[in-house]
C-alpha positions, 0 to 999 in steps of 0.5 A: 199856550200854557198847560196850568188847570184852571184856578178855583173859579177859572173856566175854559173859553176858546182855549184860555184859562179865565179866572173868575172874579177878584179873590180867584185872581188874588189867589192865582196871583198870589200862587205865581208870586205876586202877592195881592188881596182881593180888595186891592185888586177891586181898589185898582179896578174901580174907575176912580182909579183911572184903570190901573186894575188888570185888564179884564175880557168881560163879566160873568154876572158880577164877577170880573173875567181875566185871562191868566196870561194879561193878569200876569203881564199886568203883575210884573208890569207893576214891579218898580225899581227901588232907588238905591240908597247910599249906606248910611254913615255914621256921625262923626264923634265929638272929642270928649270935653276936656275936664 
């Protein structure tokens, strides 16, 4: 169990630090190196996303309750690899016209 305080808009439940709604999450998320907005989070939690948004415990009124230790996994399993491109070469050069 980690020791971190609760984020603006966190609270304590059974032990575990919940973050309240989408610009707490984005501003924890961003504060542990994954930079996000609130509106992208809300863009992966709406179902027409097919919820690929950070799994949530439950609600809080309207507000969205996340554990911070799912919001992280859900962080990092968002990190891809980038396919590495070979250096680009340049063109070879043309003889100049004879003259």
């Amino acid at each position: 169990m980690n020791n971190l305080p609760a984020p603006l808009g966190g609270d304590q439940a059974h032990g575990e630090n919940l973050i309240m709604g989408y610009v707490a999450l984005a501003t924890f998320l961003t504060s542990h190196g994954f930079p996000i907005s609130k509106s992208s989070l809300q863009k992966f939690g709406m179902p027409s996303a097919g919820g690929l948004g950070p799994p949530s415990e439950g609600r809080w009124g309207n507000l969205p309750a996340f554990r911070q230790d799912r919001a992280l996994d859900w962080a990092r399993s968002r990190i891809r690899r980038t396919r590495g491109k070979p250096a680009a070469s340049l063109a070879p050069v043309a003889d100049a016209p004879p003259f």
